[in-house]
N, C-alpha and C positions, 0 to 999 in steps of 0.2 A: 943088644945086638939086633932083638925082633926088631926093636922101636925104630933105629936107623935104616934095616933094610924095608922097612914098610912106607918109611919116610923117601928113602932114594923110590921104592917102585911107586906111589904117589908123584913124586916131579915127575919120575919118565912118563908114566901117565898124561900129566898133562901139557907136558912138551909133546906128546904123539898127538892129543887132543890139536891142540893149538896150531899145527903144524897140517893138520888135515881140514882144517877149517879156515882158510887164507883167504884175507879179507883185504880188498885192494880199495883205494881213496877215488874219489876222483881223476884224478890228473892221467889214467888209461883207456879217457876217452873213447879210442878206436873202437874197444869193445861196449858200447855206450849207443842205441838207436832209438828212433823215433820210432814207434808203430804209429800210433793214433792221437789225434787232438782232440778232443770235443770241449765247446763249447754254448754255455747258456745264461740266460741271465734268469736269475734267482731270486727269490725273496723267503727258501725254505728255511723258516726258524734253525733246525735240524741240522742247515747246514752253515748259513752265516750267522746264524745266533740273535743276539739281539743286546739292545743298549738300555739304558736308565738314563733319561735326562729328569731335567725339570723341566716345568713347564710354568706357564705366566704367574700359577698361584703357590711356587718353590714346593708343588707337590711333584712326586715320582709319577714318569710317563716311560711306557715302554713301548721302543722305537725298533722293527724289523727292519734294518736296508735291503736296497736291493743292490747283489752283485753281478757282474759281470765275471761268471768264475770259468775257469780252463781246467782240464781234466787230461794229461798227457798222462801217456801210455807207455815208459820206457823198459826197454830188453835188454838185459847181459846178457852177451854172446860169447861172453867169456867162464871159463870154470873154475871162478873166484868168486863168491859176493863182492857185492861193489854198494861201497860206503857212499852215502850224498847227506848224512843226518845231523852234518855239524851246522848248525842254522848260523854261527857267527860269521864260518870262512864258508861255505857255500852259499852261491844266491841265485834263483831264478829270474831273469826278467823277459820282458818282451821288446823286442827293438821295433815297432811300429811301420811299415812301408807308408807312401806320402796319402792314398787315399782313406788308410787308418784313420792315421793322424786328424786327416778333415771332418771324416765323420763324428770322433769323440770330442775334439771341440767343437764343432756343430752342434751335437747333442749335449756335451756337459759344460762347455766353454772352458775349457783347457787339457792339458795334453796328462791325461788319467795316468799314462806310460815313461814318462820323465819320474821318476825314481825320490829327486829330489824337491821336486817340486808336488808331489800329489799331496795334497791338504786334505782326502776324503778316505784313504788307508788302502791296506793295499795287506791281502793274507796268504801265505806261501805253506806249501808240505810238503818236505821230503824224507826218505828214508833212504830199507838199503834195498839193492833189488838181487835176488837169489843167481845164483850162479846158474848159467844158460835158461834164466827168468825174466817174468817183467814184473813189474810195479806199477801204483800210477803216484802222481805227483800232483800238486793242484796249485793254481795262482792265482788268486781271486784280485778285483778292483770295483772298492766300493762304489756307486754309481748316485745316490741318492734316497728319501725315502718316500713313502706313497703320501706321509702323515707331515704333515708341518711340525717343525720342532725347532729349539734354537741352536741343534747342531750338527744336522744334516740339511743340505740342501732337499726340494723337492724335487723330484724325479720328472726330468722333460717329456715330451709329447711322444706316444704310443710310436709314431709313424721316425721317431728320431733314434729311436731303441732302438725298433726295427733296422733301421739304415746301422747302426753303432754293431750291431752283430751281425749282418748282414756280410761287416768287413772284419771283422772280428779276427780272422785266418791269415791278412795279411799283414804279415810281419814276421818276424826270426824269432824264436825261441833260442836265449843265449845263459849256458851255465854260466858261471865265473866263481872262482875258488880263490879267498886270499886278496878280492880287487882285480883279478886277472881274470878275461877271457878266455876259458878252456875249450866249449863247446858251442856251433850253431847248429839248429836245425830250423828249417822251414816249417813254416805249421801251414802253411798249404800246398803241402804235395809230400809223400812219403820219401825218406833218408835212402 
């Protein structure tokens, strides 16, 4: 008789647990904002790590990129945690406005932001952000590297960077959950 009533007040337990700790998915957007975007381009080990190719004589060469990485700031305004951690069905991208667009193919020659099409990789992070919290989130796009190799391009002219982050801000920040568009926010001008 102890074993069952210790076994029923353990469930209750962690139904009262479970029930005070309510943890909502994506899809409740509304309580979902934008604080801050920041933007930079990178080549810190620490942060985009680093590659092993070969090189001409099939020895090991190790290769830093540099990225173009984003750094959003998001808040629940809600008095739930709010889930974003499932990498399969959530995805971050950026939807590029038309002067983006010209800059990064200008500087990379081709459109870094087309999802399907980036041949140069492209690194996302999310998790979950605390009930009336924020978190931050990161979207990186690789850009090239400073070293010649045969699997990254090299990195174009100082003054094209420049111009490439310069416009960096315009375009939409868009969740989507599932293939569906759930959320936009602007990343040049606060939600």
């Amino acid at each position: 008789m102890k074993k069952f009533s210790f076994s029923l007040f353990i469930a209750f337990l962690v139904f009262i647990i479970s029930a005070c700790s309510n943890t909502e998915y994506v899809n409740n957007v509304e309580h979902l904002k934008l604080q801050k975007t920041e933007v930079r381009l990178t080549d810190d080990k620490k942060i985009v790590g680093e590659m092993i190719v070969p090189d001409k004589k099939n020895k090991s060469k190790r290769i830093v990129p540099t990225e173009l990485y984003y750094t959003f700031t998001m808040e629940n305004t809600s008095n739930n945690i709010m889930a974003l951690s499932d990498l399969d069905k959530t995805k971050l991208r950026i939807e590029p406005d038309k002067e983006l667009v010209s800059a990064v193919k200008e500087a990379i020659g081709s459109n870094i932001y087309n999802m399907d099409n980036n041949k140069l990789g492209i690194g996302m992070s999310i998790g979950e952000i605390p009930s009336k919290g924020t978190s931050k989130f990161t979207l990186s796009y690789t850009l090239g590297a400073k070293q010649k190799n045969n699997e990254l391009p090299l990195l174009p002219a100082e003054e094209k960077l420049k111009k490439l982050q310069a416009n960096a801000l315009k375009g939409t920040l868009i969740i989507s959950q599932d293939d569906k568009d759930i959320a936009e926010f602007r990343l040049d001008s606060r939600q």
